[in-house]
C-alpha positions in Angstrom: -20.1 32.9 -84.8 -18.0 34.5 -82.3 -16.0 33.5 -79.2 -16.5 36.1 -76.1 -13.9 36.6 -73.0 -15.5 38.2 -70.1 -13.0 39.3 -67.4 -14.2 39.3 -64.1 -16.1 37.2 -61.7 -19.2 39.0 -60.2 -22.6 40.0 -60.2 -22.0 42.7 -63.5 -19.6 40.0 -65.2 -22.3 37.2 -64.7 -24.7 39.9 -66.6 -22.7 40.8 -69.4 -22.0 36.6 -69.2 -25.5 36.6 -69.7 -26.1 39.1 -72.1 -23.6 38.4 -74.6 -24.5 34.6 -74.4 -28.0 35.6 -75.4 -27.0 37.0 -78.7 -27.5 34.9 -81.5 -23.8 36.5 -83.1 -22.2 34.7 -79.9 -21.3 31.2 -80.3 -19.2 30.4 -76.7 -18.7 32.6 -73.9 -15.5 32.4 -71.3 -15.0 33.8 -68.3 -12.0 34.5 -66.0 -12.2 33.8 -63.4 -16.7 33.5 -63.3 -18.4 32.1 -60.4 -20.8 29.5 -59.9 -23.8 31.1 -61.5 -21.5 31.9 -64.4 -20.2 28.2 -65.1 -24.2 27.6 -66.4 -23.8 29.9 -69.1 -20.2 29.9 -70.0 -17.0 28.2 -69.6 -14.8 29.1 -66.3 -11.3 29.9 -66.6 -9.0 29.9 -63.4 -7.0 33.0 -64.2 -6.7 36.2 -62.4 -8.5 39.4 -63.8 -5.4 41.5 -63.3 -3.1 38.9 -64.9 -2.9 40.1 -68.7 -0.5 37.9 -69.7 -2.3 34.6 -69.2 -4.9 36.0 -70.8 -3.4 37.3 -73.5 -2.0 33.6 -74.3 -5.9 32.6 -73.4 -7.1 34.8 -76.2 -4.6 34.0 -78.9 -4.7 29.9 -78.4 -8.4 30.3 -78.4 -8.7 32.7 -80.9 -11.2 35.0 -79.0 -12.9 37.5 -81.2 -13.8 40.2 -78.7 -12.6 41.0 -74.5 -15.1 42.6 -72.4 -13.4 43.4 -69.4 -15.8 43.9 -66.0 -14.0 45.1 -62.9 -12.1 48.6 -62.3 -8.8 46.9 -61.1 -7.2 45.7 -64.8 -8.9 48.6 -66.5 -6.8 50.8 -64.2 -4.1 48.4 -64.2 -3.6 48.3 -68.2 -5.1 45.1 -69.5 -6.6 46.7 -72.2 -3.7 49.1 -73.5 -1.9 45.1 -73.0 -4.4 43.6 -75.4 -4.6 46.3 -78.5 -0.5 46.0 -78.1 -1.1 42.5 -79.5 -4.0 43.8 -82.1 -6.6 41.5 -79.9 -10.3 43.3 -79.4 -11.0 44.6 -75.9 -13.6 46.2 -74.7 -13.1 49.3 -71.9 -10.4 52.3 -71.9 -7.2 53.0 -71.9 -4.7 53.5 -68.2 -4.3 56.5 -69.1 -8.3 57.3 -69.6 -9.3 55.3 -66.4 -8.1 57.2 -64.3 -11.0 59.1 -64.0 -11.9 56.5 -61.9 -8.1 55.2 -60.6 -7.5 58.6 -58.8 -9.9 60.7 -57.3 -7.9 63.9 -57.2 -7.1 63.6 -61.1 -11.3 63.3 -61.6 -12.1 66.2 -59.4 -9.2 68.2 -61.1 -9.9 67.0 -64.4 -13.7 68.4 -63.7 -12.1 71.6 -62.7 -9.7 72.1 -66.0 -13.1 71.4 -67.6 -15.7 73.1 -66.3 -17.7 69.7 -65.5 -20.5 70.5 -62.5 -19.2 68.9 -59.1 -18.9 69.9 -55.4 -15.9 72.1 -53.8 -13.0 70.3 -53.2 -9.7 70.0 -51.5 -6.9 67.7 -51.9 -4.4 66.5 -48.8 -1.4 64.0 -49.1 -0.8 65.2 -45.1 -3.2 63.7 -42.4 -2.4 67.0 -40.3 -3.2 69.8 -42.6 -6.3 67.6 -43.7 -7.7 67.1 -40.3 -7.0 71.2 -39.5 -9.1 71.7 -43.0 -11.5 69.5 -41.6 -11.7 71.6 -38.4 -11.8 74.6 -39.9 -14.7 73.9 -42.7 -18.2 75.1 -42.4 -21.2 71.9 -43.2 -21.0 68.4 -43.6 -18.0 66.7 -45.4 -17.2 63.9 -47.7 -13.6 61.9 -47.0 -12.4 59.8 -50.3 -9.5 57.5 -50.6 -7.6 58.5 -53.4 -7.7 55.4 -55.1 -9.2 52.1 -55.6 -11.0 50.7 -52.7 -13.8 48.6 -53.8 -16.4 51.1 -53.4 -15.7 51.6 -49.5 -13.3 54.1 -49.8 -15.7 57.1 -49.1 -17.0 58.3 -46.2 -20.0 60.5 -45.8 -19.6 62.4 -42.5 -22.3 64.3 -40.4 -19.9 66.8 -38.2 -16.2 68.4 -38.4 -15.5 65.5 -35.6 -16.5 62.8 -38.1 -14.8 64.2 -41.0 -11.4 64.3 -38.8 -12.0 60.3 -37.6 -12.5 60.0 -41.3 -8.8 61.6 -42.1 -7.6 59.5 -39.2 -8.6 56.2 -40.6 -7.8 56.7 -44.0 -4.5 58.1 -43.7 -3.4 57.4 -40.4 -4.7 53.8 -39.5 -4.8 53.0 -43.3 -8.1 51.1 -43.2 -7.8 51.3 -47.1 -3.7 50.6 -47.1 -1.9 52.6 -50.2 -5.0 54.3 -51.7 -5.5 56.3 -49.2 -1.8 58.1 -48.6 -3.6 60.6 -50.7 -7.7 61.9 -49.7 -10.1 64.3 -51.3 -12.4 65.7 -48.7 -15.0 67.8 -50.3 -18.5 69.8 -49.2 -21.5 67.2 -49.1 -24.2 67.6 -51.5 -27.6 67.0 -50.6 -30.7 66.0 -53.0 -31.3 62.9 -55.4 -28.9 60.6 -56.2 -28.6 58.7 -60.4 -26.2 56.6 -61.9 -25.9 57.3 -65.4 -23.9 54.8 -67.6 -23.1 55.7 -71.2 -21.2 53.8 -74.2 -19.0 55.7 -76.1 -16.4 55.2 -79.0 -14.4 58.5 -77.7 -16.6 60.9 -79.6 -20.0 59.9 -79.6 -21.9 59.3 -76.7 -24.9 56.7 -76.2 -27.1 56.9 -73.1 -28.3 54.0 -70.7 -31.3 54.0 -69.2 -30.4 56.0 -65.5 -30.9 53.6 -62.4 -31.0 54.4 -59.0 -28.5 51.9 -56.7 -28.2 51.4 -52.7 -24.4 52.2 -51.2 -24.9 51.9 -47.3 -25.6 48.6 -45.7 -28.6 49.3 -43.5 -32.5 50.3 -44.3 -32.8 53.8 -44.6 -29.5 54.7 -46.3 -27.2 53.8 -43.3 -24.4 52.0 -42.1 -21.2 51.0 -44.3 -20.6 51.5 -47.3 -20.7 49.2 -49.4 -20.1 47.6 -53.3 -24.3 48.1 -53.5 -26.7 46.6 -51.7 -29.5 47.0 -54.8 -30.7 48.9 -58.0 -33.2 49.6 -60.1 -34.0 50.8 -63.9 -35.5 53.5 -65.1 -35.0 56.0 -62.4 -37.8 58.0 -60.9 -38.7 59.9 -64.1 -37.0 63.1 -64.9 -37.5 66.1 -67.1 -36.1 65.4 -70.5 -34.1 68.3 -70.1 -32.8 67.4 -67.0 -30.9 64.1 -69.0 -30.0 66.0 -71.7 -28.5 68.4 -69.3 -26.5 65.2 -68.3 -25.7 64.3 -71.2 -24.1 67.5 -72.5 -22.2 68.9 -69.4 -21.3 66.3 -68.2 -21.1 62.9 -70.3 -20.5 64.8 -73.6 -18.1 67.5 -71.6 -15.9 64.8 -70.5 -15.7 62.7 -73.6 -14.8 66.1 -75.3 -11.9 66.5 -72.5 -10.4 63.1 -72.4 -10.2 63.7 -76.6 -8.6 67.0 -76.0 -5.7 65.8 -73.2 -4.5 63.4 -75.5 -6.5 60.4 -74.0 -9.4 59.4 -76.0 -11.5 57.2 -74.1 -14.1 54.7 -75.3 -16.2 51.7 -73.9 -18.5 52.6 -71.0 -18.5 56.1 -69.2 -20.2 55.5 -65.5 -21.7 59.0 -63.4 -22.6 58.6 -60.2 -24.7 62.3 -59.7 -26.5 64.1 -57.0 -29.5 66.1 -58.4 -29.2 69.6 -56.3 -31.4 72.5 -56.5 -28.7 74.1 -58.3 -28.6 71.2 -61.3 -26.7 68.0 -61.4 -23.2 67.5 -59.7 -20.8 64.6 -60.6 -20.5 62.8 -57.2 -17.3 60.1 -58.8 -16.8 58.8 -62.2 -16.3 54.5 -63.1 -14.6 53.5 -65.9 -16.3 50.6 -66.7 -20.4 49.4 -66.2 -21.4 49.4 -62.6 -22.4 47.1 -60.3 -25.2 46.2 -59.4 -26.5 48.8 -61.9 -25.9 46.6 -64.8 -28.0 44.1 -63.3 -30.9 46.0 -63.7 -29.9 48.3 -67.1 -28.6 45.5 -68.7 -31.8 43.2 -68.7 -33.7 46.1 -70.5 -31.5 46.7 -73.4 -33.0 45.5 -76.4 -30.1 46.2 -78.8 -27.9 43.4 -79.7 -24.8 44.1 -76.8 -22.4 42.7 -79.3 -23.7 45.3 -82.2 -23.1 48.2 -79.5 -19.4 47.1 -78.9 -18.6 46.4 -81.4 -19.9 50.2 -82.8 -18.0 51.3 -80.5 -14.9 49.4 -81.2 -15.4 51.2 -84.9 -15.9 54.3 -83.5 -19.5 54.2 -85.6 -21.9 54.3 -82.1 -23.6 57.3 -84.1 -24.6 54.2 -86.5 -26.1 52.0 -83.7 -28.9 53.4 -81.6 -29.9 51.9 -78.5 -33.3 50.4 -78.0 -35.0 49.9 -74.5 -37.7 47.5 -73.5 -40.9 49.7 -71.7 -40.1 47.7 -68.3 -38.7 48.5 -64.9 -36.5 46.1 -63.4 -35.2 45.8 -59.6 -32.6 44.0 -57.9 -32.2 43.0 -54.5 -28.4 41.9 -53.0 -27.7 39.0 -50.7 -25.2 39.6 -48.8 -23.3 37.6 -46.2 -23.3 38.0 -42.2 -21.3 40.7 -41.2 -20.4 42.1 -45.0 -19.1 45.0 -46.1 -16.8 43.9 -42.4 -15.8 40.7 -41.8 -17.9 37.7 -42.9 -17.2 33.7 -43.3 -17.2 32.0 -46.3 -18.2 28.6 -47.5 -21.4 28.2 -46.7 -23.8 26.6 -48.7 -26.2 28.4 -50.6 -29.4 26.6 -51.2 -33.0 27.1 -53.3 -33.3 28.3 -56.8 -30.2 29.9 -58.2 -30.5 29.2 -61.8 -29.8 32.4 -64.2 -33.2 32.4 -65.1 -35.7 30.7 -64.6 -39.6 31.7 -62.9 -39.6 34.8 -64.6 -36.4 36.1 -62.7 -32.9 36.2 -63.3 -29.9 35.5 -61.2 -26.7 37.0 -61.3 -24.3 35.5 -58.8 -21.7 38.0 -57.7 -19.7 36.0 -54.7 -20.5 32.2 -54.9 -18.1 28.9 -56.1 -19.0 25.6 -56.9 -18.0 22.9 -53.7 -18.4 19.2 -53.5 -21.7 19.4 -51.7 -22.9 22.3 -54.4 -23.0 26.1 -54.2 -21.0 27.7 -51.4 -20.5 31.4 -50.4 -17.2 33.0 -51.5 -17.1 36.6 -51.2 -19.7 39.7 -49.1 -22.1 40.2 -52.0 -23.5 36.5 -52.9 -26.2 37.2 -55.4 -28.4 39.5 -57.3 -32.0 38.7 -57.5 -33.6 40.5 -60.2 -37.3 41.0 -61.6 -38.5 42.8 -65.2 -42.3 43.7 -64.9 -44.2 46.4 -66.5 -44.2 48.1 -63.5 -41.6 49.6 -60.6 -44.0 47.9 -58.4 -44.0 45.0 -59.7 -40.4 44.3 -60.4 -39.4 45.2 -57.1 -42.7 42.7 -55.7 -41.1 40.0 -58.1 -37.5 40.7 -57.2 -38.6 40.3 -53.4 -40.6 37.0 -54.0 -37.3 35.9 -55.4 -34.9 36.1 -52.2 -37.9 34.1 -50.6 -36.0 31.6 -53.0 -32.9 31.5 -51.9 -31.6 30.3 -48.4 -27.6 30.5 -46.8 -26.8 30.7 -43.3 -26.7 34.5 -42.2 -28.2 35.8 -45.4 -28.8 39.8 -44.9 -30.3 42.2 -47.8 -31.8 45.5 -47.5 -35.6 45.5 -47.3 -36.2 48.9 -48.9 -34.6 48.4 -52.3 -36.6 50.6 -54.7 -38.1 53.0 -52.3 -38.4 56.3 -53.8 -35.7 58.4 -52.3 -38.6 60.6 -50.3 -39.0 57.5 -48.7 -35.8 56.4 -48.0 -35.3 59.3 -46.3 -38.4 59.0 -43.8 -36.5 55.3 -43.1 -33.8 57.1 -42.2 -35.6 58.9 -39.1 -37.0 55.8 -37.7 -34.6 54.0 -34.7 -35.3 50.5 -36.5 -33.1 48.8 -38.3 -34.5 46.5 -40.5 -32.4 44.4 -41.8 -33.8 41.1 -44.0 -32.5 37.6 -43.1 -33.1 34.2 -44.1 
């Protein structure tokens, strides 16, 4: 029986919590630093995500037989080149390899060296030749932060004007502080966005179902962006060919690029794609599983998760296939007042918030445990998710859910799982609709 370390503490860790815990190879499940919906189903530890040494000692006077690390920031930051230094199993790639997702320009240039479909790019580390570029570019523009910012870092502009308040902020006002001294700006793309998730041992590659998520704060795909607002799994179908197109130039491509640079990368390979008229384009790349898309992927693998890593881990995923259940699943965020801006904490959360129970499941992203019970403790609070045998009905189920849980100022988008069609007739109407509790 094994003994599992989960790094992280939201909505995707409480998933992987969840999903690990449920196979019968697992024996106890730890989590650093968890959350309150995570101290149900394993044991909290109060150490930071980013501090490898701690857990490093953690994992040896424990004896932890496999790592699964969550969140971007200690992939990017090293824990896992820190934990195969001390020949301890870890889950996720390399520095080196992550910074597909740790540096925008090295993703879009890396794309470029490889021939892997994305949009036209440019890349400033001066706010004045990047605002002139801006002024003299024809169509709508994208503005990226370099590097890590949460998922906030981008900003999707409608005019040459917006695009130059976008340079301005990130590199002038520094609304993102150091990971922005450097900005891609590149032309926007326009059709249907996927998320496409894939395991891989650095030379086979194993496809997730593709789920669709929710970025900007308001109905209709507006306002802020944020970490995601909602998800669901399987995507609106798609041509077989249209994956395996996916799969091969762009997946396989990169897989086969990393390999050939020197910097093999294995664990889980994240696309976030725009489907053009002219084929798929990679929109940014995540070194890890994404959130909230795991949320909703996760629940409708059928595979033992621990046989998959630990394929991978072997570098034998071409011995493990993946097996899927013939559901859809959905998953609406709470969110507190004011998020992805400022928001309070502390407030109690209240109503059923068990992992799962009434046919749903749970997966608490920013919560703690206070003296009175649950409080608030971060912008996304939790995930309410729904399997049914149909779209409809998992997104119906996932709804019926929220109805079950109550805070102070709760907010959630109330088109999660809208076909994109109809996302983008929202996005004409003057209402905003946003849900509260």
């Amino acid at each position: 029986m094994l003994k599992v370390l989960v790094i992280g503490g939201g909505g995707r860790e409480h998933a992987l919590c969840w999903a690990l815990r449920s196979s019968p190879q697992v024996e106890k499940v730890y989590c650093a630093p968890g959350n309150a919906g995570i101290a149900e189903i394993a044991r909290q530890l109060d150490i930071k995500p980013t501090d490898s040494k701690r857990l490093i000692e953690f994992a040896r006077r424990e004896q932890i037989d496999l790592t699964v690390v969550g969140p971007e920031d200690p992939i990017v930051g090293g824990v896992v080149d820190a934990f195969r230094r001390e020949r301890l199993r870890i889950f996720g790639p390399t520095a080196a390899a992550a910074r597909l997702e740790g540096s925008k320009s090295f993703a879009k240039e890396f794309m470029r060296r490889h021939h892997i479909p994305t949009s036209p790019f440019s890349v400033f580390e001066n706010a004045d030749e990047a605002i002139r570029f801006t002024q003299k570019s024809e169509g709508p523009l994208v503005v990226k932060a370099d590097g890590l910012a949460a998922g906030k870092g981008v900003i999707v502009c409608n005019s040459a004007n917006e695009a130059e308040a976008a340079v301005k902020r990130i590199m002038v006002e520094r609304a993102f502080g150091p990971v922005g001294e450097r900005i891609v700006i590149e032309r926007r793309l326009t059709g249907q966005e996927l998320s496409v998730m894939a395991f891989t041992d650095g030379r086979t590659v194993a496809m997730m179902l593709p789920a669709r998520d929710y970025k900007p704060a308001l109905d209709g795909d507006r306002g802020s962006n944020t970490g995601g607002m909602g998800a669901y799994a399987p995507a609106v179908p798609l041509d077989d060919s249209v994956l395996e197109d996916i799969e091969q130039s762009v997946i396989q491509k990169t897989i086969d690029g990393m390999a050939a640079e020197g910097t093999p990368y294995s664990g889980v390979l994240y696309a976030g794609l725009m489907l053009t008229e002219e084929g798929p384009r990679v929109l940014e790349f995540n070194c890890r599983f994404g959130d909230p898309e795991t949320q909703v992927v996760l629940p409708l693998l059928q595979t033992d998760l621990v046989n998959v890593i630990g394929a991978v881990l072997a570098g034998q995923l071409d011995m493990e296939p993946l097996e899927w259940r013939e559901d859809a699943c959905a998953c609406v965020i709470m969110t507190s007042k004011g998020y992805p801006g400022q928001y309070e904490t502390g407030i109690p959360v209240m109503g059923s918030l068990k992992t799962e129970s009434d046919g749903l499941l749970r997966f608490h992203a920013g919560t703690t445990s206070g003296p009175g019970g649950v409080v608030t403790s971060g912008g996304r609070v939790i995930g309410i998710c729904a399997r049914s045998s149909t779209h409809e009905g998992a997104v119906a189920s996932a709804y019926a859910g929220v109805e079950m849980v109550r805070f102070k100022g709760a907010q959630y988008r109330t088109d999660i799982g809208l076909r994109p069609a109809e996302v983008h007739r929202m996005r004409r109407t003057p209402l905003e609709r946003r849900g509260r509790l």
